[in-house]
C-alpha positions in Angstrom: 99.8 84.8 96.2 97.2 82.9 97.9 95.0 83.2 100.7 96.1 80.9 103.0 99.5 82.2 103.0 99.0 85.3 103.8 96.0 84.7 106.7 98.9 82.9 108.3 101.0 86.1 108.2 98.2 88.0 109.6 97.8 86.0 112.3 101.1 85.9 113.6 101.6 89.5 112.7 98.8 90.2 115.0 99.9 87.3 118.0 103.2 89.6 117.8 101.7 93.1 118.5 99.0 92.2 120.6 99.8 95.0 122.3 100.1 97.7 119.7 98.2 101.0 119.6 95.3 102.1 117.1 96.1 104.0 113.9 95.2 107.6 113.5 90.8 107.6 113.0 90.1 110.7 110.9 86.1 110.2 111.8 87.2 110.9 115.7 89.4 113.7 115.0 87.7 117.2 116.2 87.1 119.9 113.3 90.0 121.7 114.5 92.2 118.8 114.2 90.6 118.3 110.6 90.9 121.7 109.0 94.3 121.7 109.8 95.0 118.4 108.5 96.9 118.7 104.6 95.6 118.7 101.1 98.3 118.0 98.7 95.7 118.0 95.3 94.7 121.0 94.8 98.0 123.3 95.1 101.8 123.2 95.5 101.9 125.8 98.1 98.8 126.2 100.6 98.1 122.6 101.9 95.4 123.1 104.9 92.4 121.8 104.4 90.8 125.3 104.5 92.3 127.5 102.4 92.4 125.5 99.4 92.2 127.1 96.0 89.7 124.7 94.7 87.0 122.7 95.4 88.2 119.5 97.6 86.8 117.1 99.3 88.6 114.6 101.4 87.8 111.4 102.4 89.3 109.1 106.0 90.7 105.1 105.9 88.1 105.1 108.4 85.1 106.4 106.3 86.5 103.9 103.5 85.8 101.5 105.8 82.6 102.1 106.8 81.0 103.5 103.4 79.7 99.9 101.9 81.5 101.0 98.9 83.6 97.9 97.2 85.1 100.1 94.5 87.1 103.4 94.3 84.8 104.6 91.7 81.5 104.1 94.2 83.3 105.5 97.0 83.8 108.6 95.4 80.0 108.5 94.5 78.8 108.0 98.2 80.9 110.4 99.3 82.1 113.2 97.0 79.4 116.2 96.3 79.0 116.3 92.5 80.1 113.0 91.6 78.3 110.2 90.1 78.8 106.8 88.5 77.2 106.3 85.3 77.9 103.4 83.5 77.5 102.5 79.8 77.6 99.2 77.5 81.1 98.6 78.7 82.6 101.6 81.0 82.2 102.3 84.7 82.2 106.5 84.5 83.2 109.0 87.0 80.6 111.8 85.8 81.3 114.9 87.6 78.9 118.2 88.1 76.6 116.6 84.8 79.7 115.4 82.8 79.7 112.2 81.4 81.9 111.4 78.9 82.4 108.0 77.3 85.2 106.8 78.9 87.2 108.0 82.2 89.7 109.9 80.2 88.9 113.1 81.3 89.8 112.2 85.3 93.0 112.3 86.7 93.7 109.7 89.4 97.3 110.0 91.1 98.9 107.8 93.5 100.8 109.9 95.9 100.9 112.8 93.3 102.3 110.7 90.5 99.7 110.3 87.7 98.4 107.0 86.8 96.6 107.7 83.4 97.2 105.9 80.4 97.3 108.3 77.4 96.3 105.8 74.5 92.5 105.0 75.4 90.9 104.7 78.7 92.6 106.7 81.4 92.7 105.9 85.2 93.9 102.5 85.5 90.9 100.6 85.6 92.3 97.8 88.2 92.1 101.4 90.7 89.5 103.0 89.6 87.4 100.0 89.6 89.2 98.2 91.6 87.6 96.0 94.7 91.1 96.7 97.6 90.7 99.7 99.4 92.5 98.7 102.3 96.2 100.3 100.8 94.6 103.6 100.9 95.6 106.7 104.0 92.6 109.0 102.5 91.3 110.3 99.5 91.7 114.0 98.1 89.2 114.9 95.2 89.1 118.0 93.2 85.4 118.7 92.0 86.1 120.5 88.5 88.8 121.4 86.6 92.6 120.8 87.6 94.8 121.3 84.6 96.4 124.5 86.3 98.5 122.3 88.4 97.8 119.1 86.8 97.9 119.0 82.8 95.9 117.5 80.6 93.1 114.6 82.0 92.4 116.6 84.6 89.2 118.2 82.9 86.2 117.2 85.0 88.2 116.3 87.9 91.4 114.9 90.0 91.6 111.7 92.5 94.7 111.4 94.6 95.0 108.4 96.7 97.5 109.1 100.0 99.1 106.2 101.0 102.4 107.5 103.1 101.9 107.7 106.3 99.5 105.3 106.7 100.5 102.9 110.1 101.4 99.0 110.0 97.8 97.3 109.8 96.4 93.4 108.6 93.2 93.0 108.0 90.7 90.1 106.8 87.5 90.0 105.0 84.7 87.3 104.0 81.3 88.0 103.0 78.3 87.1 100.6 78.9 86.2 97.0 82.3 84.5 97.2 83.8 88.0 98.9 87.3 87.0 100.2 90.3 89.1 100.7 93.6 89.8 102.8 95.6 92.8 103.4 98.8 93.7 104.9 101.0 96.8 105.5 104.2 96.9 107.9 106.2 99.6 108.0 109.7 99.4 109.8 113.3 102.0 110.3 116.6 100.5 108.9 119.2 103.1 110.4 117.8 106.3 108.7 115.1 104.7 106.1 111.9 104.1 106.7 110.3 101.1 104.8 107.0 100.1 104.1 105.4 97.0 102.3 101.6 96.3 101.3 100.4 93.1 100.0 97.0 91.8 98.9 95.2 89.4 97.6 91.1 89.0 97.2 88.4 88.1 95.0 84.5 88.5 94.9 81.9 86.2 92.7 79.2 88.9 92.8 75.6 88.8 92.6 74.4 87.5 89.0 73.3 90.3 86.4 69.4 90.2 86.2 67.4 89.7 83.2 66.4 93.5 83.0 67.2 96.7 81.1 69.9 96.6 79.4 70.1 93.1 80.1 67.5 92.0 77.9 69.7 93.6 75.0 71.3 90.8 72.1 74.3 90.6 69.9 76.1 87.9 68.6 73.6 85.2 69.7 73.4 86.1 73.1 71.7 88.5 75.5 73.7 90.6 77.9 71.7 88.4 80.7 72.6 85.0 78.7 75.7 85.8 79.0 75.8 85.3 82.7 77.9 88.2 83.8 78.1 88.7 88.1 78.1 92.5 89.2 82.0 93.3 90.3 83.0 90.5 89.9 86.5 90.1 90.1 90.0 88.9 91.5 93.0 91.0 92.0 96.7 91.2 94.2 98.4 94.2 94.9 102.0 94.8 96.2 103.9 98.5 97.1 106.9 98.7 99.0 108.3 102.1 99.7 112.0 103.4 100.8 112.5 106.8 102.3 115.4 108.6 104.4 114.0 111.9 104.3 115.9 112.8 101.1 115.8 109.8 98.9 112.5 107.7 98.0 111.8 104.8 96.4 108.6 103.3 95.7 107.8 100.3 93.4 104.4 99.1 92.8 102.2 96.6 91.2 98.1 96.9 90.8 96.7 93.8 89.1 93.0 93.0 88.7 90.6 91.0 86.2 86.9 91.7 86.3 83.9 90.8 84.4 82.5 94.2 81.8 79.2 93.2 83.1 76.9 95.7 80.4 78.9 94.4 77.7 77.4 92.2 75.2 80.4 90.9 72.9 82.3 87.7 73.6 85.3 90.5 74.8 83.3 90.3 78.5 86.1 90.7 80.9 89.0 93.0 81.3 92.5 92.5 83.6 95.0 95.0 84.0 98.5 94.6 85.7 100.4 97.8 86.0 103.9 98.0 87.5 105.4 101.1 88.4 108.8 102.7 90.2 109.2 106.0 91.3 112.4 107.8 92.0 113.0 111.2 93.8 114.8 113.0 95.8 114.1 116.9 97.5 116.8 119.1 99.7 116.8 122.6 100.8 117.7 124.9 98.5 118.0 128.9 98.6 115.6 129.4 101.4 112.6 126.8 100.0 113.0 123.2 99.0 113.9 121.2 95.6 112.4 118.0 94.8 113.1 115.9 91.6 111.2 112.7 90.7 111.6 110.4 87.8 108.7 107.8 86.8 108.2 104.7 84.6 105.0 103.1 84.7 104.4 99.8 82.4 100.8 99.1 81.6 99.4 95.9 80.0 95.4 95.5 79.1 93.7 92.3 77.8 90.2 91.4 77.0 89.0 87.6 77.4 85.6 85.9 77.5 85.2 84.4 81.6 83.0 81.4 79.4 80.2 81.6 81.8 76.9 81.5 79.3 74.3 80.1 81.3 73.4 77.2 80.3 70.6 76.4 77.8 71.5 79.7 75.9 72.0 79.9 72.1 75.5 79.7 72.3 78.4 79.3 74.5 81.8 80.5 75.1 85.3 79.3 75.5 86.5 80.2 79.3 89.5 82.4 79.1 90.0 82.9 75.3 91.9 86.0 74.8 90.4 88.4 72.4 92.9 91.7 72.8 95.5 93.0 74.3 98.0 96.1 74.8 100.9 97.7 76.4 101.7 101.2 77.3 104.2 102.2 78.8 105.3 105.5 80.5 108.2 108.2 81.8 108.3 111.1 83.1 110.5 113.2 85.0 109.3 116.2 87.5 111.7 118.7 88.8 110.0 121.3 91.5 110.8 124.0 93.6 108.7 125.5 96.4 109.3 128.6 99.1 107.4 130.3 101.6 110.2 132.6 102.4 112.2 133.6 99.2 110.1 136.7 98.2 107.7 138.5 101.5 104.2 137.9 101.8 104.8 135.2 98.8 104.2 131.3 99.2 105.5 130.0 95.1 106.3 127.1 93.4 108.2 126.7 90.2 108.9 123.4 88.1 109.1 121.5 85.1 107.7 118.0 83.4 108.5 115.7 80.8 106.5 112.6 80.0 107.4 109.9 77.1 104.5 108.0 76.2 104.8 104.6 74.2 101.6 103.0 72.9 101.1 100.0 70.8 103.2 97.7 72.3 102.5 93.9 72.7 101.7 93.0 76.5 103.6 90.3 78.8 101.7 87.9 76.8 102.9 89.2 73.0 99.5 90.5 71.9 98.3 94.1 70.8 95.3 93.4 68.9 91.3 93.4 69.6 88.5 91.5 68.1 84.6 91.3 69.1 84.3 87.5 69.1 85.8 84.4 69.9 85.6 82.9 66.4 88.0 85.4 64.9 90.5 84.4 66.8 89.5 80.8 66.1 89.8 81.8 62.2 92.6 83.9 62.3 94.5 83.0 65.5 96.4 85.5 67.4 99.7 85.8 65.4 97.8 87.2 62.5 95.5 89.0 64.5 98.8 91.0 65.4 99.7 91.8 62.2 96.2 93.4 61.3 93.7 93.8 64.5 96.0 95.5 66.2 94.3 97.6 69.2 96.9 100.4 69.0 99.6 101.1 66.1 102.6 101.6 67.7 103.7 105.4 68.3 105.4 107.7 70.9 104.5 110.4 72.1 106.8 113.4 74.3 104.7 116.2 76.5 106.6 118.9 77.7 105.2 121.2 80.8 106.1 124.4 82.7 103.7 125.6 86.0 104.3 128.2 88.2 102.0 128.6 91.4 101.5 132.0 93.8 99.9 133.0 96.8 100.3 136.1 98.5 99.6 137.4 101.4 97.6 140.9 101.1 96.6 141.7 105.0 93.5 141.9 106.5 92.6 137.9 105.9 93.0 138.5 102.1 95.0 136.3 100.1 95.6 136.4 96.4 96.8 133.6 94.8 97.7 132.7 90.8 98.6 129.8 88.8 99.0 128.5 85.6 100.5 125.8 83.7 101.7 125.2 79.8 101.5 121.8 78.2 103.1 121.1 74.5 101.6 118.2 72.7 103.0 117.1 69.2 99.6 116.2 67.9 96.8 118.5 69.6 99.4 121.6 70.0 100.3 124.0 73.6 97.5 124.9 75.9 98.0 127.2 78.8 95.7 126.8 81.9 95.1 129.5 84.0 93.4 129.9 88.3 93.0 132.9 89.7 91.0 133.5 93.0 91.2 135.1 96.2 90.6 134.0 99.8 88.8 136.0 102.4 88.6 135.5 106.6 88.9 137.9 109.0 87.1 136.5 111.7 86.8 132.0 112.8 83.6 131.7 111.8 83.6 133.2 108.2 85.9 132.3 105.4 85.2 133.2 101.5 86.6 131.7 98.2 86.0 133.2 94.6 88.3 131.5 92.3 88.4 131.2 88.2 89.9 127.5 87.3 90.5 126.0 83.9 91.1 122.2 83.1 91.3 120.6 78.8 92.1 117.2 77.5 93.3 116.3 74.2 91.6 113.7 72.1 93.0 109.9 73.1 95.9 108.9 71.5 94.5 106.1 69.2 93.0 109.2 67.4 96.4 110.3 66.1 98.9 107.0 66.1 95.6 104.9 64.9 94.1 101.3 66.2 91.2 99.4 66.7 91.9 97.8 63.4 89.1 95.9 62.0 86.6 97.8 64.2 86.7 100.8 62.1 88.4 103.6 64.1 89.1 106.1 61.5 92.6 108.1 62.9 92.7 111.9 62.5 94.8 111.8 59.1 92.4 110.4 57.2 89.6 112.5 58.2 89.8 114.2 54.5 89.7 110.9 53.1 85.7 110.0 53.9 84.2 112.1 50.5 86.4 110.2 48.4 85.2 106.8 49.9 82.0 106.1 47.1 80.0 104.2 49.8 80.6 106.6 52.5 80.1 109.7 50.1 76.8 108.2 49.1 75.2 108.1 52.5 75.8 111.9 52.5 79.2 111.5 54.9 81.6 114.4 54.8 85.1 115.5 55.9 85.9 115.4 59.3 87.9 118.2 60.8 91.0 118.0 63.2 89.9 117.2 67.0 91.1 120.4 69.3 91.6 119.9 72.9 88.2 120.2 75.0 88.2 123.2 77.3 86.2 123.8 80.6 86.6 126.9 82.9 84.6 127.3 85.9 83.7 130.5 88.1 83.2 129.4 91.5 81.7 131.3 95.2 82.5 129.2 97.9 82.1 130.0 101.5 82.6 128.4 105.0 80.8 128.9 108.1 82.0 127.3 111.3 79.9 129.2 113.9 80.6 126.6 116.8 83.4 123.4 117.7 80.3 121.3 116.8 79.4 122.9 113.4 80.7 123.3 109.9 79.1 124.3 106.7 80.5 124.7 103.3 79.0 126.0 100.4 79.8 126.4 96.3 78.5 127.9 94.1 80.4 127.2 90.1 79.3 128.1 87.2 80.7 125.6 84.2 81.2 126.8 80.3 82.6 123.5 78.6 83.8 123.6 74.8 85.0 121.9 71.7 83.2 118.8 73.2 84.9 115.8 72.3 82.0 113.0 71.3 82.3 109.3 69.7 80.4 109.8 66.3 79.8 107.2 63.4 79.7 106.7 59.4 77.5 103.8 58.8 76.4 102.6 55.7 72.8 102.4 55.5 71.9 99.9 52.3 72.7 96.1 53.2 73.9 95.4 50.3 76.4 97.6 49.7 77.4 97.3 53.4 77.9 93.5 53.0 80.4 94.4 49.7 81.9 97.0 51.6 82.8 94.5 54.3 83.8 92.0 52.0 86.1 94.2 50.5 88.0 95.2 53.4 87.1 99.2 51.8 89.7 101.9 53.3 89.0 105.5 54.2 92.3 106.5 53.5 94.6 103.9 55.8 92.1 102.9 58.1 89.7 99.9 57.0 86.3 100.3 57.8 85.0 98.3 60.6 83.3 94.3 60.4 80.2 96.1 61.2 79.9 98.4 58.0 81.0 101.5 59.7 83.9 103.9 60.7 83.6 105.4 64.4 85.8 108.8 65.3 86.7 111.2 67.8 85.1 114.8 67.0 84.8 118.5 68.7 80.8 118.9 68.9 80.3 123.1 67.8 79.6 125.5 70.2 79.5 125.4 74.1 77.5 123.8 77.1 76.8 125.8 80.7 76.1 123.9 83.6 75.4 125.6 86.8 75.4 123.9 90.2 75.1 123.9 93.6 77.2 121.7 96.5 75.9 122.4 99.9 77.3 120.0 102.9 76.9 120.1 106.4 79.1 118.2 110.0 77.8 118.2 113.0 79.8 116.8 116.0 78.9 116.0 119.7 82.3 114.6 120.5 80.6 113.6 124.3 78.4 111.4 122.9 80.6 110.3 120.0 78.0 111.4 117.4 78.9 112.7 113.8 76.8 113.5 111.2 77.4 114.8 107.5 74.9 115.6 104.9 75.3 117.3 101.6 73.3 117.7 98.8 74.1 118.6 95.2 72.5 120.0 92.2 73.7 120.7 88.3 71.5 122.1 85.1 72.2 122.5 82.1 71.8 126.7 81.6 72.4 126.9 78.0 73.6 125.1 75.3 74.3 125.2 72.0 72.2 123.3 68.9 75.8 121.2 68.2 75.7 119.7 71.5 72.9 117.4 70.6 74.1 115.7 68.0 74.2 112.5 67.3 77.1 110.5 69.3 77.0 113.5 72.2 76.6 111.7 75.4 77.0 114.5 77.6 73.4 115.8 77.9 69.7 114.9 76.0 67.1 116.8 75.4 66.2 119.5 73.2 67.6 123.0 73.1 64.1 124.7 74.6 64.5 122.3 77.3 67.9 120.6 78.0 68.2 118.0 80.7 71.1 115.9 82.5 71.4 112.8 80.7 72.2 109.5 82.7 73.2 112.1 85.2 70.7 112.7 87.9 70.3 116.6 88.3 69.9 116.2 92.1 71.5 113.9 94.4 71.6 113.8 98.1 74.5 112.3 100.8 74.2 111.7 104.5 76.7 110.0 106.5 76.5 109.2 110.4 78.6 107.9 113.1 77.4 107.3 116.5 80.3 105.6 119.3 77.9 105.4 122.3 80.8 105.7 124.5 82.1 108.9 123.3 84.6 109.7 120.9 86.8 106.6 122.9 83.8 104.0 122.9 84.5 100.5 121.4 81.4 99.9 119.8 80.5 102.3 116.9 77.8 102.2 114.7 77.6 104.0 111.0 75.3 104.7 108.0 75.7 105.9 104.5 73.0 107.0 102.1 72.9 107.8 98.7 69.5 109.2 96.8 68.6 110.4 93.2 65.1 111.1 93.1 65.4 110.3 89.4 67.0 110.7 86.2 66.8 111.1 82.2 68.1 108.2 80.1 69.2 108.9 76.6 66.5 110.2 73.8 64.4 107.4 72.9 61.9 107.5 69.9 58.0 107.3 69.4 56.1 105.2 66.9 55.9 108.3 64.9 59.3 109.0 64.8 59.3 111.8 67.2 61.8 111.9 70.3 61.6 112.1 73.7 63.0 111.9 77.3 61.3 110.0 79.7 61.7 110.9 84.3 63.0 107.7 85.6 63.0 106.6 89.2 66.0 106.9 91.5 67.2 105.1 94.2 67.3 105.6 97.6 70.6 103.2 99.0 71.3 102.9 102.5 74.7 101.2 103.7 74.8 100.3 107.7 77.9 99.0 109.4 78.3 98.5 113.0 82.2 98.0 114.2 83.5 97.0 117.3 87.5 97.2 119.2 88.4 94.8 121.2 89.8 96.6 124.9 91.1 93.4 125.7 93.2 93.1 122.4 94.8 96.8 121.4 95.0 97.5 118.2 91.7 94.7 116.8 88.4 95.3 115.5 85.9 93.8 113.4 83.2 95.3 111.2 80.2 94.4 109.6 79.0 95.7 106.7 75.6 95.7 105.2 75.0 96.7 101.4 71.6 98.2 100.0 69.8 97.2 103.3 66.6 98.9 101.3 67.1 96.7 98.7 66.5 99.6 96.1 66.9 97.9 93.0 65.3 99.9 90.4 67.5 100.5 87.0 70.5 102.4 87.4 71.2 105.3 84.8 73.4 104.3 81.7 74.0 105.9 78.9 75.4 104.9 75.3 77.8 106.1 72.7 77.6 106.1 68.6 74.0 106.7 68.7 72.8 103.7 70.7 70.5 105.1 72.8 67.2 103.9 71.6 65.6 101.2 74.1 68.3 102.1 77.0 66.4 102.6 80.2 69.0 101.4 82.7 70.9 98.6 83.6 70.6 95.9 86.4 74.1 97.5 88.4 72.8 97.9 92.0 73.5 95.0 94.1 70.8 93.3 96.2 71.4 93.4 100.0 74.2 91.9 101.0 76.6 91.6 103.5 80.5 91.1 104.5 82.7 90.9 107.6 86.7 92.8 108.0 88.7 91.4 111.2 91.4 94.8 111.4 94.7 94.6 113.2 96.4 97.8 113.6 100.2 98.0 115.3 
């Protein structure tokens, strides 16, 4: 699809309606209007925004707009108490309330409800989650914590669910600094009794060039990460959904496709692309005085690796533009059946239902290849057939989860409500786990409400730990964990058994209460209390002599079926012993003058580590640093603080408005580094205060347009951003170059 096809749709589009009416603007709805606006996330039964079991924040189309966010992922972190971006050598991560684990894995991101996360590796689908078009999405909902109860496994740290129904035709247009182009569309029309919808995109962004800095400055293969000439977001991507609904019937089918540079990486593997297509199937009726609603899903999800070829020039080496170096399908099916009542049983609001998802890893993507290497000549030396046969990325295997869930809330008088959840997941390889909520709900008067819940969220180890993968970089699966003592070079270096990986566990106690004293106030506050366990870390087997690391290479030496990696090592998943605590605090604030269209939001978050045990330090462990005596976040700044504003000066009607985001981490504690003596130690790092400003306009004359302009990082706070590292590779990483320099872009919105 290219640009100048669709900015001639636009155009017409809005010729045609140029006298349509303005979607619905969350930011100028009143707090009334707000709080009874629904949450679908959190529970199957209570939907109002304020009596939520959970934690949840939601998030407008407008504040998308506004935020000077260009991904999903730093949305969330401008505007989601408790969440943070960390990134490593070649992940973006959504760390949540001091998590960070080494991939997104442990974050469920739905579309609509329907889950989007790949089982085999890395999660939410990265062209989403990282992905640069925001214009498809109606709001955001975001549980903060655990969400298995309703959810299943993935949703340990947290749950994303982008709404997209109901969202009103709209076009819209954007240009900016660094190559930024882009072009939306959604029109929605009624055929008889369906109602249709269709979004298309299309957009890409050059970036800003990575600076020689941090982890920049780091080398491998010939090349520094710098050298390697790698823009920040860089990327391209089209997107297409088109949705079919009577009221009883619903179709969707979809299509997210995007290819970006991994801009801390620093292998010839530098850029990722995903495509995933996707169709969704249901149908709901009344049935015996509630509602039935059965939906079948198939999601197909291809990954591949390339180098962009961009080396700057005069560097040591340089690289062949586009050469594919890995590649994977998964695909997915699932089929949801649901019932829900508030009138079958008094006083009782339930919902009943079943899952069953098929999972099918290891498959060779649209272009035939499931294999993954670390540079560009082993596919020159081997070429891709044979890289097939014995690189492959995942070995093939399937892969059936079977789930039951069961939801109550009851009604006990007096503004008390009791409600009760839980959920049972069956895995073949990692076993059942049953995950409980149980909490109660208090408000007897407007201005008070009270919230004391009990939540549980787990994920099982990645699938590649079980079926097997990453062939010829050294992943050792989980049956041949007994195999390492019987491997003379590993035995040697003091290497032991593994044991079998258990499902990590969180539970969380949380206080949460609501004051709304006035129609221009609001504030919420929670107070949760984390226990996280069986920690699941990336750990390593290396062999330390050179010699016999180079004949162990040479000799292609197996740990049972696995051959060791092309570095001299094996890497694994493992359960780090005993438990972490992390207590917190997320306080936010709205005030609203509605005759002088003014809104402000501030909040302001704040996680320790309480206690921990000596196993959560080890090596590998990228979750906290430290020592015991005196643990610290790590890469996760303990203290972060939020404002938004909005100011229309006409009132809440005006056509000029005028908006500003900020972000500030006063600092933060990168992994342990080491002393000439041998001794460890955490260094306080500076944070960053970022300040986004946008200034937006309606035309009267022309219902329906508006423009925006958007200013990044007017500050210009650029100092290094936290990072962490996995397998040990901590030493020498004090940030990476990832904040952009000021910049700026334009949107030209029609809405009819």
């Amino acid at each position: 699809m290219h640009h100048g096809a669709i900015l001639c749709v636009l155009l017409a589009l809005g010729l045609v309606h140029a006298n349509a009416a303005v979607s619905q603007d969350y930011m100028g709805m009143s707090l009334e209007e707000l709080m009874a606006t629904d949450v679908s996330v959190a529970s199957r039964v209570s939907l109002r925004a304020d009596r939520q079991p959970a934690a949840v924040t939601t998030i407008s189309a407008a504040q998308i707009r506004h935020s000077g966010a260009r991904t999903l992922n730093e949305l969330l972190m401008i505007h989601v108490p408790g969440f943070f971006l960390v990134e490593d050598q070649d992940d973006t991560i959504a760390g949540v309330r001091g998590l960070a684990p080494d991939n997104n894995s442990k974050l469920l991101l739905l579309l609509d409800g329907v889950s989007l996360n790949a089982d085999w590796f890395w999660g939410p689908p990265d062209a989403v989650l990282n992905g640069l078009d925001l214009a498809f999405i109606e709001r955001l909902e975001v549980i903060r914590g655990p969400g298995s109860v309703t959810l299943g496994q993935g949703a340990l740290l947290g749950v994303v669910n982008i709404v997209t129904r109901g969202s009103r035709s709209h076009a819209t247009l954007v240009a900016g600094e660094d190559g930024r182009t882009g072009a939306a569309l959604r029109h929605r029309w009624r055929w008889n009794d369906w109602l249709a919808s269709l979004y298309l995109s299309d957009g890409r962004f050059e970036g800003e060039p990575y600076r020689n800095e941090g982890l920049g400055l780091q080398v491998e293969q010939g090349l520094s990460v710098f050298e390697r000439n790698h823009h920040l977001r860089r990327g391209d991507y089209g997107h297409l959904m088109f949705d079919l609904d009577d009221g009883r019937w619903s179709l969707r089918a979809f299509r997210f496709q995007q290819r970006r540079d991994l801009y801390n990486w620093r292998r010839d593997r530098e850029r990722v692309e995903q495509r995933l297509d996707g169709l969704v199937l249901g149908y709901r009726h009344g049935f015996a005085r509630g509602e039935a609603q059965v939906e079948l899903f198939h999601q197909i999800d291809d990954y591949e690796l390339s180098s962009h070829g961009g080396t700057r020039a005069g560097a040591a080496r340089s690289l062949i533009p586009g050469m594919v170096l890995g590649g994977h399908r998964e695909s997915r099916s699932a089929l949801r059946a649901q019932f829900r009542s508030d009138s079958l049983l008094d006083g009782h609001r339930i919902a009943l239902g079943a899952e069953w998802t098929r999972l099918h890893a290891g498959q060779r993507n649209a272009r035939g290849n499931n294999f993954l290497v670390n540079t560009q000549q082993a596919v020159l030396d081997e070429g891709p057939a044979r890289l097939n046969r014995f690189n492959r990325w995942s070995l093939p295997g399937r892969t059936r989860v079977m789930s039951l869930f069961a939801e109550d809330f009851i009604d006990l008088g007096s503004g008390w409500e009791l409600f009760l959840a839980a959920r049972w997941d069956d895995h073949p390889d990692w076993g059942s786990e049953v995950s409980p909520r149980l909490g109660l709900l208090f408000q007897n008067t407007p201005e008070w409400r009270w919230r004391l819940s009990w939540q549980t969220g787990f994920r099982g180890a990645v699938g590649v730990n079980y079926s097997g993968g990453f062939e010829g970089d050294g992943l050792l699966r989980e049956a041949n964990f007994g195999q390492v003592e019987s491997n003379p070079f590993f035995a040697a270096n003091g290497n032991r058994n593994l044991r079998p990986v258990s499902p990590e566990k969180s539970s969380s106690l949380e206080l949460a209460a609501g004051w709304h004293p006035s129609v221009n106030w609001q504030v919420e506050a929670t107070l949760f209390y984390n226990v996280t366990r069986n920690v699941i870390g990336v750990g390593a087997y290396f062999i330390a002599d050179d010699v016999a690391r180079a004949e162990a290479v040479a000799a292609a030496t197996r740990i049972g079926s696995d051959v060791i990696g092309d570095w001299g090592g094996v890497f694994y998943f493992q359960n780090n012993p005993g438990s972490l605590h992390h207590a917190g605090l997320e306080l936010e604030a709205e005030y609203r003058l509605d005759e002088l269209g003014l809104t402000l939001r501030a909040s302001h978050s704040r996680v320790e580590v309480t206690s921990s045990s000596a196993g959560q330090f080890g090596p590998g462990n990228i979750y906290v640093a430290g020592r015991q005596s005196s643990p610290l976040a790590r890469s996760f700044p303990e203290r972060v603080n939020r404002l938004q504003a909005e100011w229309r000066p006409g009132g809440r009607e005006g056509a000029l408005s005028l908006h500003a985001s900020l972000l500030d981490w006063p600092h933060w504690y990168p992994p342990v580094q080491e002393n000439a003596d041998g001794s460890s130690f955490t260094p306080e790092l500076d944070g960053n205060t970022v300040l986004n400003l946008g200034l937006g306009y309606r035309f009267v004359r022309l219902p329906g347009w508006s423009i925006a302009l958007q200013l990044k990082n007017v500050g210009n706070a650029l100092a290094l951003y936290p990072a962490t590292s996995v397998a040990g590779e901590g030493e020498g990483n004090l940030g990476v170059p990832a904040l952009e320099r000021r910049s700026g872009w334009v949107t030209l919105r029609v809405d009819f």
